[in-house]
KEKE-3310 file (N, C-alpha, C; in steps of 0.2 Angstrom, whole numbers, plus 5000, padded with zeros to 4 digits):
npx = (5004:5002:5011:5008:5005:5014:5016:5006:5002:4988:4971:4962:4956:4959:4942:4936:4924:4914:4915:4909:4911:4924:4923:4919:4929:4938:4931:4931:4945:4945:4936:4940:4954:4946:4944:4956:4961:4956:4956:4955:4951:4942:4949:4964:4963:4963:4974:4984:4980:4984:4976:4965:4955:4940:4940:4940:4930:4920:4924:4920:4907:4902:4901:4911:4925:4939:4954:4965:4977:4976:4968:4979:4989:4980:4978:4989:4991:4982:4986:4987:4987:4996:4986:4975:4975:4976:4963:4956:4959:4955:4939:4939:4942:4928:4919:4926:4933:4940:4938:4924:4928:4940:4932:4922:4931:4939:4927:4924:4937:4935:4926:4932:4932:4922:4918:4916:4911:4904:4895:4879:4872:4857:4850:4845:4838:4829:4813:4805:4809:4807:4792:4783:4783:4788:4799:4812:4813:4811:4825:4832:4830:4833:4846:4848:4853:4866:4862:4851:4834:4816:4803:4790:4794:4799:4786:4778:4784:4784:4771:4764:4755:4758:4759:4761:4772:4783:4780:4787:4800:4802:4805:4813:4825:4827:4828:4841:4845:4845:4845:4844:4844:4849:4842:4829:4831:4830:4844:4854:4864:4872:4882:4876:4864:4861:4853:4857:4854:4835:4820:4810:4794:4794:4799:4791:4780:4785:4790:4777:4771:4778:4779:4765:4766:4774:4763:4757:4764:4762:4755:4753:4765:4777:4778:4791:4800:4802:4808:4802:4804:4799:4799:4800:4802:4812:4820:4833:4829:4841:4849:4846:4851:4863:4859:4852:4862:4867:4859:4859:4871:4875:4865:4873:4881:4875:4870:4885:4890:4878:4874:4871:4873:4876:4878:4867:4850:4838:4826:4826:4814:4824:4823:4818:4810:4810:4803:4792:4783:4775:4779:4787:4782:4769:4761)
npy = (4994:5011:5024:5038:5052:5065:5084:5088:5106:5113:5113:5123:5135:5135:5136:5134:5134:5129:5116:5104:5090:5078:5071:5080:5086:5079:5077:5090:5090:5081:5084:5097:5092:5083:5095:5101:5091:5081:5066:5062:5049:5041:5030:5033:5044:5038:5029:5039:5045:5034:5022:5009:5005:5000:5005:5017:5020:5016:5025:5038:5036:5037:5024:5019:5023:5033:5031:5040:5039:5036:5047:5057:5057:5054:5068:5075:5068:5075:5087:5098:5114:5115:5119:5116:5103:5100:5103:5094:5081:5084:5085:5070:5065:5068:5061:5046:5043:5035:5036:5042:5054:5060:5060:5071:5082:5085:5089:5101:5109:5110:5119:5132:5136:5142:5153:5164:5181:5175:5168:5170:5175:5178:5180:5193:5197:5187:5188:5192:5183:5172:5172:5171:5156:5154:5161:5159:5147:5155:5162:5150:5148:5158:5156:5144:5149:5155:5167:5173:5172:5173:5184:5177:5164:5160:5161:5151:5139:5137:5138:5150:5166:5179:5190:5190:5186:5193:5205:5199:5195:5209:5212:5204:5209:5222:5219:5213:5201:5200:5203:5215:5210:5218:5215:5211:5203:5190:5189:5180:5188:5182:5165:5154:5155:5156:5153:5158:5159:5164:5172:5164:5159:5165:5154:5143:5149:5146:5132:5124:5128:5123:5110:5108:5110:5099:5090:5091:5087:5072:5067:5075:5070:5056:5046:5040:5051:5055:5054:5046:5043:5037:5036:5027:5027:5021:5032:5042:5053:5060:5061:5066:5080:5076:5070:5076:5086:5074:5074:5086:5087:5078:5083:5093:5083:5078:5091:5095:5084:5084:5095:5107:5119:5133:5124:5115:5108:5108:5111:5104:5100:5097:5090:5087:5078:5078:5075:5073:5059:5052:5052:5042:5046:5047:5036)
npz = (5000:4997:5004:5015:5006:5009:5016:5011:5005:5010:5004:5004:5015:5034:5043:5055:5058:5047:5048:5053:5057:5056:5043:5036:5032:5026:5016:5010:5007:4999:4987:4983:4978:4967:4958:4955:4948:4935:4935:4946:4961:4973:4976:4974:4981:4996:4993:4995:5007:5012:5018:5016:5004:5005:5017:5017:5012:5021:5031:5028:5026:5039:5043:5052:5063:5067:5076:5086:5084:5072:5064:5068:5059:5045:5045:5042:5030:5025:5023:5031:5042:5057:5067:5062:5060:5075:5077:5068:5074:5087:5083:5076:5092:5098:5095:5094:5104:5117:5131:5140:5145:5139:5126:5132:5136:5123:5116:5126:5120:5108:5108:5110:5098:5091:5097:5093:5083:5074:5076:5087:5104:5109:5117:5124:5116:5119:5123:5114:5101:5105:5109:5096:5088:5075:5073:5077:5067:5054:5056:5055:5041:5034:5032:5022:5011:5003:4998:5005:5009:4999:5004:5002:5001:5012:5018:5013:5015:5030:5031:5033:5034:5020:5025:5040:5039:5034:5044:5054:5050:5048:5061:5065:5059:5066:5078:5078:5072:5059:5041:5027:5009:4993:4983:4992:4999:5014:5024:5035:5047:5055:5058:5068:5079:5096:5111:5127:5138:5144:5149:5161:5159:5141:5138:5141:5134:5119:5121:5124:5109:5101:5103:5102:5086:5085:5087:5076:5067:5069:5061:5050:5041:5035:5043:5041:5044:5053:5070:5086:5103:5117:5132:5151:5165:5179:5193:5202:5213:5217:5209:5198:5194:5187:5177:5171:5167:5158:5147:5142:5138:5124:5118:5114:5107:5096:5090:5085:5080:5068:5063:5049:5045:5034:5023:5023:5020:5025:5037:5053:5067:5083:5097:5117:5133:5147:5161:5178:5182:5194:5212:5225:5237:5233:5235)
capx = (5000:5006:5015:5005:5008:5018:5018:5004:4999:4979:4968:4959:4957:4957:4936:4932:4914:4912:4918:4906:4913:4932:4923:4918:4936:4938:4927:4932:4950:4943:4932:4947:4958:4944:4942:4960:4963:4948:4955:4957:4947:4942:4954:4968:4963:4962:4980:4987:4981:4989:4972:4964:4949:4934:4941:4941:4921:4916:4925:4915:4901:4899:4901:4917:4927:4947:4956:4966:4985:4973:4964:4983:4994:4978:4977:4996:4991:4978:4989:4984:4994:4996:4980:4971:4978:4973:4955:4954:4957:4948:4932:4939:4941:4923:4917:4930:4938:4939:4933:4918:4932:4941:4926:4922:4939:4938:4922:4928:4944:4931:4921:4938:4932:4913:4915:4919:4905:4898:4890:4877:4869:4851:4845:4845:4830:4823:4807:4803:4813:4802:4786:4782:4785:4792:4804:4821:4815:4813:4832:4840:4829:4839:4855:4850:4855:4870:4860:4847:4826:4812:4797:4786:4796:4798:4778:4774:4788:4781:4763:4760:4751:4763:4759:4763:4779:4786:4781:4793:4806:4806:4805:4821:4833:4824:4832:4848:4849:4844:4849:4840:4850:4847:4839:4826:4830:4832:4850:4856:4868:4877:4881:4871:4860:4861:4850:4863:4848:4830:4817:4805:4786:4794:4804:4787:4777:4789:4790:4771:4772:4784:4773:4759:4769:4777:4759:4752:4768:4763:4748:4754:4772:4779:4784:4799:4807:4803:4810:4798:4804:4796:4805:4798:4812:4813:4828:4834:4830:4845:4852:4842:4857:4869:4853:4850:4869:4869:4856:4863:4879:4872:4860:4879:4885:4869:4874:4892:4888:4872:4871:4875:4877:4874:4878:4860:4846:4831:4826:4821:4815:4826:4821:4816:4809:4811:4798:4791:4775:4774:4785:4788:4776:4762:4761)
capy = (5000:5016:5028:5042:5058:5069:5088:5094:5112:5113:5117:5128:5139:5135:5138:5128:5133:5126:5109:5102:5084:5075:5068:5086:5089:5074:5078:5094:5088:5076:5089:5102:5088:5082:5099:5100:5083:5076:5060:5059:5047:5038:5024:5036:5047:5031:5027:5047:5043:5026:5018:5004:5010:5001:5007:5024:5020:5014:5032:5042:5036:5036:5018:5016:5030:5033:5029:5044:5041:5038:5055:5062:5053:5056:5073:5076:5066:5081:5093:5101:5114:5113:5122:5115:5098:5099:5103:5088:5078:5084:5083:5065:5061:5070:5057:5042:5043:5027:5036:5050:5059:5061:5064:5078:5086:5085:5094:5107:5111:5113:5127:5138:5140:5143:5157:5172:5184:5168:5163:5176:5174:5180:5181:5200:5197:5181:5189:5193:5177:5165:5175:5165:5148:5152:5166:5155:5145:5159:5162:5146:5143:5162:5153:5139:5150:5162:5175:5173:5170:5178:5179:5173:5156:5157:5161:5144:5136:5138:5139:5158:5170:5182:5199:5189:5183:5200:5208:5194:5195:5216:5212:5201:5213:5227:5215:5215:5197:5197:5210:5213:5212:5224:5211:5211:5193:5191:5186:5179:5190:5177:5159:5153:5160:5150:5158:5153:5163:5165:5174:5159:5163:5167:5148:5141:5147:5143:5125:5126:5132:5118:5102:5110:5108:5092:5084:5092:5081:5065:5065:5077:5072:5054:5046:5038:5056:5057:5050:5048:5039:5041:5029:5028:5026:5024:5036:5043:5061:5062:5060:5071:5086:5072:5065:5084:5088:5068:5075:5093:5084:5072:5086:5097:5080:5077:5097:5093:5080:5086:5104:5109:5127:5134:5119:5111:5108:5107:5114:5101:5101:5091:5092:5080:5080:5073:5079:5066:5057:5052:5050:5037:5046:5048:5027)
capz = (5000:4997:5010:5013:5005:5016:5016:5004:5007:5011:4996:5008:5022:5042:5042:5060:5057:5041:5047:5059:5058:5053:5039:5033:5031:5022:5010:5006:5005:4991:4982:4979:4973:4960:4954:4952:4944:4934:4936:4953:4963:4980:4978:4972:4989:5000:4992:4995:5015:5018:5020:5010:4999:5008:5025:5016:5010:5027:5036:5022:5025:5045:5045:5055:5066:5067:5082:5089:5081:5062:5065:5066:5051:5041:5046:5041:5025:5022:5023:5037:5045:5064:5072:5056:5062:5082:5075:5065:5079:5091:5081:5080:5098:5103:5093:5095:5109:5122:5138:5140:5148:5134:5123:5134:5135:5115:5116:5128:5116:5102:5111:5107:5090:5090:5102:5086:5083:5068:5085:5092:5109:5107:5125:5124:5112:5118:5124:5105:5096:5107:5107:5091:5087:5068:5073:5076:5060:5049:5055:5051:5034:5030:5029:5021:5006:5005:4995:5007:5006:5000:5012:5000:4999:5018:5022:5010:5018:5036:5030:5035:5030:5020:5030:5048:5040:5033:5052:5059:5047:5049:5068:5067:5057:5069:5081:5075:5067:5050:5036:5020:5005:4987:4982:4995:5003:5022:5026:5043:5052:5062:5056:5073:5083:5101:5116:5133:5145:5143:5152:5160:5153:5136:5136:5142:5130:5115:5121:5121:5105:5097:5108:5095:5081:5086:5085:5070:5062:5068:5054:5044:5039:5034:5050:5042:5044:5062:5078:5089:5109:5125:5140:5156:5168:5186:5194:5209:5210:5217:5202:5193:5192:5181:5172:5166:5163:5153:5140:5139:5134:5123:5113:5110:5104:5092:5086:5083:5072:5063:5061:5044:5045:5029:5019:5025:5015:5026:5045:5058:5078:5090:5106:5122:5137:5156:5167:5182:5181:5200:5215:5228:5243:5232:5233)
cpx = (5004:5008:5011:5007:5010:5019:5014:5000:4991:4976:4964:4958:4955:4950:4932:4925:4912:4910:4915:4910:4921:4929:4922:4925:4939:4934:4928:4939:4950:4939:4936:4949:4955:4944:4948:4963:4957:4948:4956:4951:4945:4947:4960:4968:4964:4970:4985:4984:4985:4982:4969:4956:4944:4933:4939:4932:4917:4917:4919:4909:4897:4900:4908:4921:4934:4948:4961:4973:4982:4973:4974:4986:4988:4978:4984:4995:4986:4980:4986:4988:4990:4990:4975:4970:4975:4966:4952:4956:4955:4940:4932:4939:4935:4918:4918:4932:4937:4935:4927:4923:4936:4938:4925:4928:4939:4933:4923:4934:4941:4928:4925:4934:4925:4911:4917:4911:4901:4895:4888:4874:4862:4847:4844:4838:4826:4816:4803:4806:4809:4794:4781:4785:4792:4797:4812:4820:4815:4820:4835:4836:4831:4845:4855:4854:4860:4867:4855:4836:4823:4807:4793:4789:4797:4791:4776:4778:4787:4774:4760:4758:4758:4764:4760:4772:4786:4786:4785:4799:4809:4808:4813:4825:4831:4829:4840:4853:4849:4847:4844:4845:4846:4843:4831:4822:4833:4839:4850:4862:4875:4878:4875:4870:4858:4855:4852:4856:4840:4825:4813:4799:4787:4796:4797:4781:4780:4787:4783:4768:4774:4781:4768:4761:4771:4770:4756:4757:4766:4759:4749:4761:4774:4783:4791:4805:4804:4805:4807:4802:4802:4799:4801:4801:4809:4819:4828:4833:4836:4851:4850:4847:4860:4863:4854:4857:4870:4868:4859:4870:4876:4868:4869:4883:4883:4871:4880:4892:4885:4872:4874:4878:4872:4876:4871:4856:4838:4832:4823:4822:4818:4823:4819:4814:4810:4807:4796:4782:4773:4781:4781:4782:4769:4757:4756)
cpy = (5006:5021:5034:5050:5064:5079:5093:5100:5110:5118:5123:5130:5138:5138:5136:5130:5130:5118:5106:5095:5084:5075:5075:5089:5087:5077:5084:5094:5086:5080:5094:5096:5085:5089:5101:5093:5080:5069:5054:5056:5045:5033:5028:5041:5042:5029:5033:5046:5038:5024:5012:5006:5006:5004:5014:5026:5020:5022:5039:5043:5035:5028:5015:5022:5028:5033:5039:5047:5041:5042:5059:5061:5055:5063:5076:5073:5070:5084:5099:5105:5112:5113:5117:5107:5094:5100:5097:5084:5076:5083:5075:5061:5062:5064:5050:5039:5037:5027:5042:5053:5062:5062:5070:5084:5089:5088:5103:5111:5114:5120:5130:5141:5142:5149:5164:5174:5179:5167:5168:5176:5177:5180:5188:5202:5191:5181:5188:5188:5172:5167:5172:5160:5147:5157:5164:5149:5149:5160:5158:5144:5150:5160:5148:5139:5154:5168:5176:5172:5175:5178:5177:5167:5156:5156:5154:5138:5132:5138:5144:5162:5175:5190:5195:5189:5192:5205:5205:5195:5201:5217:5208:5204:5222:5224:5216:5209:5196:5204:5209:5216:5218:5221:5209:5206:5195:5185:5186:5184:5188:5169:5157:5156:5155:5156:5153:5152:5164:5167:5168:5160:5163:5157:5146:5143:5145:5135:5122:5124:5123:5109:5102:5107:5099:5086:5085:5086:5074:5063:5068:5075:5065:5052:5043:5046:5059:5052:5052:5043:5041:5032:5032:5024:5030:5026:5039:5049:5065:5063:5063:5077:5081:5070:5071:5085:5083:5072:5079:5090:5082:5078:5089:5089:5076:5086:5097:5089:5080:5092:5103:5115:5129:5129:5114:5113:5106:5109:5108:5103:5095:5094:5085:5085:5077:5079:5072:5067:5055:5051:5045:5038:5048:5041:5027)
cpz = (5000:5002:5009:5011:5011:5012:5011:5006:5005:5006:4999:5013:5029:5042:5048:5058:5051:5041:5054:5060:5054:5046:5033:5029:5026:5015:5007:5003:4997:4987:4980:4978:4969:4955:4952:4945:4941:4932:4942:4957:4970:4982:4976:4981:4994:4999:4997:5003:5018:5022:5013:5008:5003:5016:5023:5014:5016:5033:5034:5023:5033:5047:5050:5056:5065:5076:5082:5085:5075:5061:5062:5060:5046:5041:5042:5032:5021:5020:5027:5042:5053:5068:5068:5061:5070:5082:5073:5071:5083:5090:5080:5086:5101:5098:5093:5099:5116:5127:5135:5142:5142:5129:5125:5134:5127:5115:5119:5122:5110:5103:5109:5099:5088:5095:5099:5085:5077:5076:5089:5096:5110:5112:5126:5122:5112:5119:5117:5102:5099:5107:5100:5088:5081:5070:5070:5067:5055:5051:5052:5044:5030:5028:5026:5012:5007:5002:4999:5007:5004:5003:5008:4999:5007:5020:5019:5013:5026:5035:5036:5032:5028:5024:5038:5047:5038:5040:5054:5054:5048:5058:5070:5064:5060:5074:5081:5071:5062:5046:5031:5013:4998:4984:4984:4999:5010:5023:5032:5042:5056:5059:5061:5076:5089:5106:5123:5137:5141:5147:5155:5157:5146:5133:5137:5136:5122:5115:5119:5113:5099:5099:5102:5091:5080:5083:5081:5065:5064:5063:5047:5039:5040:5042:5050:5042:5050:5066:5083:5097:5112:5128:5145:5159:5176:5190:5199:5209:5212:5213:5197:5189:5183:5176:5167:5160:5156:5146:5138:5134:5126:5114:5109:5106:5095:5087:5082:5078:5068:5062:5055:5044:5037:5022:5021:5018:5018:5036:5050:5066:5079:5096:5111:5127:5142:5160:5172:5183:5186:5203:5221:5233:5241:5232:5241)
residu = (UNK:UNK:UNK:UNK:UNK:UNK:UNK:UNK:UNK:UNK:UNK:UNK:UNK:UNK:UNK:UNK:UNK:UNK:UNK:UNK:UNK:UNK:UNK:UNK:UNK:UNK:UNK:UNK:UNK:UNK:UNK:UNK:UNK:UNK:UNK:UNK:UNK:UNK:UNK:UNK:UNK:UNK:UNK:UNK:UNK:UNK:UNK:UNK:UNK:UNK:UNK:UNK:UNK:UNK:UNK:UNK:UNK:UNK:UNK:UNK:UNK:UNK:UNK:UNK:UNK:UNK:UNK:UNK:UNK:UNK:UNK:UNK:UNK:UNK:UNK:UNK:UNK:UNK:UNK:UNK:UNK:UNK:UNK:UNK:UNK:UNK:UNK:UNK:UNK:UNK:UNK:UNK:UNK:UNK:UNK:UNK:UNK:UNK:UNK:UNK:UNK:UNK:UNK:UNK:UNK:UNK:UNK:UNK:UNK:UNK:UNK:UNK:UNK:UNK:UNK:UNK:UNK:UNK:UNK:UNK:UNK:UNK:UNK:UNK:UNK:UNK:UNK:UNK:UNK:UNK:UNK:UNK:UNK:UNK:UNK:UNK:UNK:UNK:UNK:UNK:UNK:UNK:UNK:UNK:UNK:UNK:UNK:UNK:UNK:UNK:UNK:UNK:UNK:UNK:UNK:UNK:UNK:UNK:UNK:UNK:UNK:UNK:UNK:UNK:UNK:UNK:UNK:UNK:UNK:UNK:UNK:UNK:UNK:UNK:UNK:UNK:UNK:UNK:UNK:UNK:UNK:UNK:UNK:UNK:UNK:UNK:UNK:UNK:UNK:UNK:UNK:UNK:UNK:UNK:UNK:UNK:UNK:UNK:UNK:UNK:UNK:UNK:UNK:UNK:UNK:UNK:UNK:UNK:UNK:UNK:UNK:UNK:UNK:UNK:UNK:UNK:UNK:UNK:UNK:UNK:UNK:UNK:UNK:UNK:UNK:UNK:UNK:UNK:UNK:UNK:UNK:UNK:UNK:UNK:UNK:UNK:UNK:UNK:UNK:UNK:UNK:UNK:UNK:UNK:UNK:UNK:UNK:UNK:UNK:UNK:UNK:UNK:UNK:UNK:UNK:UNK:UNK:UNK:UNK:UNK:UNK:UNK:UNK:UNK:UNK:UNK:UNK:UNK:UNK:UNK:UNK:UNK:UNK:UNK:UNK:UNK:UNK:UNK:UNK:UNK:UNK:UNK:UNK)
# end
């Protein structure tokens, strides 16, 4: 098998928000080297890493992770300079890595780079961004273009009237997250739009809001494009803090791997719940 290439300058530029996953990386690696080369292939890239081509289909493809020293030698066989290189990794270990502790650590290390003004904290105006249901979707179904939407393709999109959706669209770049370009598309602002803090009453009726929705999709919308679990689970309440933190983790590890950014092609709800349905002295 061949020795992996050593020393190839990176077809393009250190972009951590671009590159949610390892394989992201991969993949643009191999997308610049076809558009240089139109005979360059997967078994030719599979060679140029120092791996064997189904090993290379099975990484591709989700089916099979890197171990920790792979992640680097392959990363090195990117061409990847240094910082580029400890990136790649660590997106590797928050998803590979032997212990939870080392995942977390790998997770932590990754916050470094998602904390630049692409990343906007939106508690400032969570009163008005959860006030209605569709607000934070109208935001990310503006990035799902870089030219950004028109409201008539978002009010069909969300099935709203077009005069509610034009008041929320002028109310979020009144806000200060959207833009309106020459064109007179509503552009995101901000890569993401996280909210850390939230008023209570505002989050409550959001979730509300989004429970609504949740069951007008059980009827309205192919349930092979939903996941739907409910668990009924007896636990210690004194265990309730770690229960909490598990999921919180668990949700940034489901983000880390799934978000697309502005490379998506469609808006979905995640969400869960844990609330308690009796206790022990009610018996």
């Amino acid at each position: 098998m061949a020795e992996p290439t050593k020393d190839i300058p990176p077809p393009f530029s250190f972009d951590p928000v671009k590159y949610r996953t390892y394989v992201d990386v991969m993949a643009e690696v191999f997308r610049q080297r076809c558009e240089s080369d139109a005979d360059y292939s997967l078994r030719k890239f599979s060679d140029d890493l120092g791996i064997s081509f189904p090993r290379l289909s099975q990484i591709m493809n989700g089916k099979s992770g890197l171990s920790v020293s792979s992640a680097r030698r392959i990363g090195q066989a990117l061409g990847l300079d240094s910082d580029f290189l400890e990136f790649f990794v660590d997106l590797v270990m928050a998803h590979h890595a032997r212990s939870e502790t080392e995942k977390r650590l790998a997770l932590v290390r990754l916050q470094k780079y998602f904390t630049t003004p692409q990343y906007q904290d939106i508690a400032p105006i969570a009163v008005d961004a959860l006030s209605k249901w569709y607000y934070i979707p109208l935001l990310e179904l503006t990035g799902l273009n870089p030219e950004g939407a028109a409201p008539e393709s978002l009010a069909l999109a969300l099935k709203l009237d077009l005069d509610v959706t034009i008041e929320a669209l002028d109310k979020l770049v009144t806000l200060g997250v959207l833009e309106v370009s020459k064109g007179g598309r509503y552009c995101k602002k901000f890569r993401k739009m996280v909210i850390e803090r939230a008023p209570l009453e505002s989050l409550k009726t959001y979730h509300r809001e989004i429970l609504r929705l949740a069951t007008e999709a059980l009827d309205s919308q192919p349930f092979s494009e939903q996941l739907r679990r409910v668990t009924t689970v007896p636990i210690q309440r004194g265990l309730l803090a770690e229960a909490r933190l598990f999921l919180l983790n668990m949700e940034k590890e489901f983000l880390a791997r799934f978000e697309a950014g502005d490379r998506a092609d469609a808006v979905y709800c995640f969400g869960f719940q844990l609330f308690k349905l009796a206790d022990k002295e009610s018996l």
